[in-house]
MIDOSE-1310 file (N, C-alpha, C; in nm, 2 decimals, decimal comma, always signed):
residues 102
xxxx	+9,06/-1,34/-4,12/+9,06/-1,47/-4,06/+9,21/-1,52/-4,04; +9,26/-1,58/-3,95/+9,35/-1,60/-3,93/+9,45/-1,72/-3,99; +9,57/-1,76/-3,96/+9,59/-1,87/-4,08/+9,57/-2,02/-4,03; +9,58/-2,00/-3,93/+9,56/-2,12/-3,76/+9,39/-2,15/-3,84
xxxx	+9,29/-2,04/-3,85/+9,13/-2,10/-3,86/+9,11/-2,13/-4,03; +9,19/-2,11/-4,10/+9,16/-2,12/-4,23/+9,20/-2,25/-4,30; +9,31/-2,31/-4,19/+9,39/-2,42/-4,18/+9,25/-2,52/-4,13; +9,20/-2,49/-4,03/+9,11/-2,57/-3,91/+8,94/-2,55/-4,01
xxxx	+8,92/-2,48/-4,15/+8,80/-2,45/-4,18/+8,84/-2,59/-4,34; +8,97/-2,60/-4,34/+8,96/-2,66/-4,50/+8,98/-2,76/-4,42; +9,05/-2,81/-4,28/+9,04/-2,99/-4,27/+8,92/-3,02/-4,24; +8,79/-2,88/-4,16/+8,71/-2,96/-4,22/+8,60/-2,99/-4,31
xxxx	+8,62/-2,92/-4,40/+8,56/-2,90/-4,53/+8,63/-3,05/-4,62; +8,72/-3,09/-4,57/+8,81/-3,19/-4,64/+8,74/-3,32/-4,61; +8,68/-3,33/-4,48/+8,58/-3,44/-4,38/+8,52/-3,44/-4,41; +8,43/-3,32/-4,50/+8,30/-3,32/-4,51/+8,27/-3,40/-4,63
xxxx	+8,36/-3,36/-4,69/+8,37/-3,41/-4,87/+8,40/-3,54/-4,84; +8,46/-3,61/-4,77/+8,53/-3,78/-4,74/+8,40/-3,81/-4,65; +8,34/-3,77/-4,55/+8,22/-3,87/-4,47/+8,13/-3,76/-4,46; +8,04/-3,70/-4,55/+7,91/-3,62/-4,58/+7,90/-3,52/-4,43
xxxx	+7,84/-3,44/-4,43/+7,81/-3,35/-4,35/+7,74/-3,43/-4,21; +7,82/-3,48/-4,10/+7,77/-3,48/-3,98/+7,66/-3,45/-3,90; +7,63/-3,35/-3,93/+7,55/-3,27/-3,84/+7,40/-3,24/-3,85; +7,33/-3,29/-3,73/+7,22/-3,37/-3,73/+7,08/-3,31/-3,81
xxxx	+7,02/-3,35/-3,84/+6,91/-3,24/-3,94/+6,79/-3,23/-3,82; +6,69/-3,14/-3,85/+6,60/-3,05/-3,71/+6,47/-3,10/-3,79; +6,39/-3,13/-3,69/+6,21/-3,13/-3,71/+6,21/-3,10/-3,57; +6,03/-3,16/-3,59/+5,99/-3,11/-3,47/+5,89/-3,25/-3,44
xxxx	+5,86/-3,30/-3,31/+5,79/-3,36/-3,24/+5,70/-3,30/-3,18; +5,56/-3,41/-3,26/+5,45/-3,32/-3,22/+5,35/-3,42/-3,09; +5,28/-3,38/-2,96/+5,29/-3,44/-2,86/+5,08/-3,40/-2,90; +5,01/-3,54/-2,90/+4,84/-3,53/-2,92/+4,80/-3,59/-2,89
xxxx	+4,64/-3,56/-2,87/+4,55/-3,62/-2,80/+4,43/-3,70/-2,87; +4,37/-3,74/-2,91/+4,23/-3,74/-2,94/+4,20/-3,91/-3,00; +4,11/-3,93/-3,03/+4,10/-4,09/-3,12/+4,09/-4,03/-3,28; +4,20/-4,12/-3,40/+4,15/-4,11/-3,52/+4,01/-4,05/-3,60
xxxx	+4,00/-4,03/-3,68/+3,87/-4,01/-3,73/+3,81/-4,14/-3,83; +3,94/-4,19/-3,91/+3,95/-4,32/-3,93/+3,91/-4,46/-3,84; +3,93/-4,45/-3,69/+3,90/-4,55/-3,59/+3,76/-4,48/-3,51; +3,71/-4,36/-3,54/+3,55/-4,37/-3,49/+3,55/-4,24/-3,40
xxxx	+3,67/-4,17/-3,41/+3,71/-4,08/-3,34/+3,68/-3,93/-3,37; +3,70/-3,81/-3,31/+3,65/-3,70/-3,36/+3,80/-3,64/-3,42; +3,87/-3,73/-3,40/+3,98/-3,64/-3,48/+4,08/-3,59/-3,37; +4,27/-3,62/-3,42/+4,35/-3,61/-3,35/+4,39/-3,44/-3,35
xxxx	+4,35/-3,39/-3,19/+4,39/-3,26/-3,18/+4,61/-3,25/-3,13; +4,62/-3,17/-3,18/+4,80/-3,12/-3,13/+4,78/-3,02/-3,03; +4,88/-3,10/-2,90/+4,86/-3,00/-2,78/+4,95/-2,97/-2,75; +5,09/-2,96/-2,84/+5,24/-2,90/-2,80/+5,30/-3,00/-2,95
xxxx	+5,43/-2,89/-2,96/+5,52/-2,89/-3,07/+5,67/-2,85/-2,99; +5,74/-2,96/-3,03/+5,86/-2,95/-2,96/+5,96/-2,99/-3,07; +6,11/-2,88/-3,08/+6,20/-2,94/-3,19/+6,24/-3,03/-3,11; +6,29/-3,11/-3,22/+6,38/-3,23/-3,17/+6,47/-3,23/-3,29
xxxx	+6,60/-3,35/-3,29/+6,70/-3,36/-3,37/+6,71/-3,49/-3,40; +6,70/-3,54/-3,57/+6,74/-3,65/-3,64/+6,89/-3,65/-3,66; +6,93/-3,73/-3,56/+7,11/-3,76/-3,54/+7,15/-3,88/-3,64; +7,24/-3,84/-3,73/+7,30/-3,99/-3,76/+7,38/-4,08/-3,67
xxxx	+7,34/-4,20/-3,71/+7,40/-4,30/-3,62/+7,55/-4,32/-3,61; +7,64/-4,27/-3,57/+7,77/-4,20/-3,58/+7,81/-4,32/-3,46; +7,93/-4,38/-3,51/+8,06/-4,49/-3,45/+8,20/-4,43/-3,47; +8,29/-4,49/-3,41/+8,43/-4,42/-3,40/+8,52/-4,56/-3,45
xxxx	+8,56/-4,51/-3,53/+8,59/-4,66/-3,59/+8,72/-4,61/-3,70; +8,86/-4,74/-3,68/+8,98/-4,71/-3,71/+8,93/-4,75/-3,88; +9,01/-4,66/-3,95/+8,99/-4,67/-4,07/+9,15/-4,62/-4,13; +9,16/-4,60/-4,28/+9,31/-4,57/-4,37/+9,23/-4,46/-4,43
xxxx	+9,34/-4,32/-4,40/+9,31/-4,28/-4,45/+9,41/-4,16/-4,53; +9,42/-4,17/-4,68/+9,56/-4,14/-4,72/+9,68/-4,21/-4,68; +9,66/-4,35/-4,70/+9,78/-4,43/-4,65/+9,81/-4,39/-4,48; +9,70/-4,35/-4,39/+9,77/-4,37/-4,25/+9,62/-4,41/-4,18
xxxx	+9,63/-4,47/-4,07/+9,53/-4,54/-4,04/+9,51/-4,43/-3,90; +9,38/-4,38/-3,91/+9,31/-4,28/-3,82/+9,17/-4,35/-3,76; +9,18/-4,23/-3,63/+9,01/-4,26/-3,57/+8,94/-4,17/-3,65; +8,82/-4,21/-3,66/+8,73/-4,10/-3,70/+8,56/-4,13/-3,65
xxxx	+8,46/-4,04/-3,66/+8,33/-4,04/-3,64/+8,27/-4,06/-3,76; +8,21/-4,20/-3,82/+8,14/-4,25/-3,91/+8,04/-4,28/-3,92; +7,90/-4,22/-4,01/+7,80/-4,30/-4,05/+7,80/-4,45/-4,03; +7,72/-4,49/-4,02/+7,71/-4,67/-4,01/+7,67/-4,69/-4,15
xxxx	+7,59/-4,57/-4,21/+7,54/-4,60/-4,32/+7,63/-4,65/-4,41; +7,74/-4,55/-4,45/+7,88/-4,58/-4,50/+7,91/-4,68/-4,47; +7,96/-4,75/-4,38/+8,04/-4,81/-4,32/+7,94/-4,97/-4,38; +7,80/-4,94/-4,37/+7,77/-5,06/-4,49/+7,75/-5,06/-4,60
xxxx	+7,77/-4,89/-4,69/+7,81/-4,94/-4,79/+7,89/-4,98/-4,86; +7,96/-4,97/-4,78/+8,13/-5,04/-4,80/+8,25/-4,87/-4,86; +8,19/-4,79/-4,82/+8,28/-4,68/-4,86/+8,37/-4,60/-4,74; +8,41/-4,70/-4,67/+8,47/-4,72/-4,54/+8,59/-4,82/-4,57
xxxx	+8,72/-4,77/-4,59/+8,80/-4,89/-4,58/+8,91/-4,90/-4,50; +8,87/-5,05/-4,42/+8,94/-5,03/-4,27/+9,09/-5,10/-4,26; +9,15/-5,04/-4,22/+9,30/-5,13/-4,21/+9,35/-5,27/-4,21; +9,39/-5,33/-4,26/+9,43/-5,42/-4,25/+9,48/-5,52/-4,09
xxxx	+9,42/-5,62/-4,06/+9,45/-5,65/-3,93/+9,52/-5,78/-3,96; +9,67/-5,79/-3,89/+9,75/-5,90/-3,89/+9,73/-5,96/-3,79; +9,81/-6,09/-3,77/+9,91/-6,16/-3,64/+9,99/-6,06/-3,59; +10,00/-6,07/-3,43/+10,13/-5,98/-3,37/+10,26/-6,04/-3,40
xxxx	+10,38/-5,98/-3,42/+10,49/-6,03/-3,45/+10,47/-6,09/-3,57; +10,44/-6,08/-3,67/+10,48/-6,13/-3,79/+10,49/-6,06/-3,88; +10,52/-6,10/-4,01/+10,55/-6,01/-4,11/+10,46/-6,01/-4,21; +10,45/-5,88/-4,31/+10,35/-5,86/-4,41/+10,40/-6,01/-4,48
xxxx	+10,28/-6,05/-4,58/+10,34/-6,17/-4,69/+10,35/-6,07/-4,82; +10,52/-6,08/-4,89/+10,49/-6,02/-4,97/+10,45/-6,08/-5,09; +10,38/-6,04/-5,22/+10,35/-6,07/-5,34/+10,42/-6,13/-5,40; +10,39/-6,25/-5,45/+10,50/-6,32/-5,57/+10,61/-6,41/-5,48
xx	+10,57/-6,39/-5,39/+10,67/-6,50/-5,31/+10,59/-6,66/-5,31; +10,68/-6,77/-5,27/+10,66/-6,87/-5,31/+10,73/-6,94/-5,21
C-alpha cells in the first residue's frame, strides 16, 4: 500500500473514532398483501423483498476541531448529545474579551 493511501486510511479511521462509523446499515423492505389474522383476516401474505438502507441523519455543520474549526458530516444524534462542540460565534470587528479584565 502506498504512503499517499495509508495516510488517507488512518484520517479516516481517526473520523471514525471522533463521529462513529457513517455508513448506513442494510435491511430489507418487505412489500404485502392480505388482511391481519388479528383484524378477521386470513393472514398477511409477502409478495416481494427488496434491500433498502437505514441512513443516518447526517448535517454538515462547522465545528472545532483540534483547536481549528472545520466542516464536517455529523450525526444529528451527536450533535444532541451535546458531543459536538461548535465554534465560538462573535460580533464582526471586535475583539475576543479577555479574562480577568475589568
Amino acid at each position: 500500500m502506498s504512503t499517499h493511501k495509508k495516510h488517507k486510511h488512518a484520517k479516516r479511521d481517526a473520523l471514525r473514532e471522533l463521529y462513529g462509523d457513517n455508513t448506513p446499515a442494510v435491511g430489507n423492505s418487505l412489500s404485502q398483501r392480505g388482511k391481519p389474522k388479528y383484524l378477521g383476516g386470513n393472514g398477511r401474505k409477502t409478495t416481494g423483498i427488496t434491500k433498502r438502507y437505514f441512513r443516518k441523519n447526517l448535517q454538515r455543520v462547522r465545528l472545532v476541531e483540534n483547536g481549528v474549526t472545520v466542516r464536517r458530516w455529523v450525526p444529528v444524534s451527536m450533535i444532541r448529545a451535546g458531543l459536538i462542540q461548535k465554534p465560538v460565534v462573535r460580533e464582526p470587528f471586535t475583539l475576543p474579551e479577555l479574562e480577568g479584565d475589568s
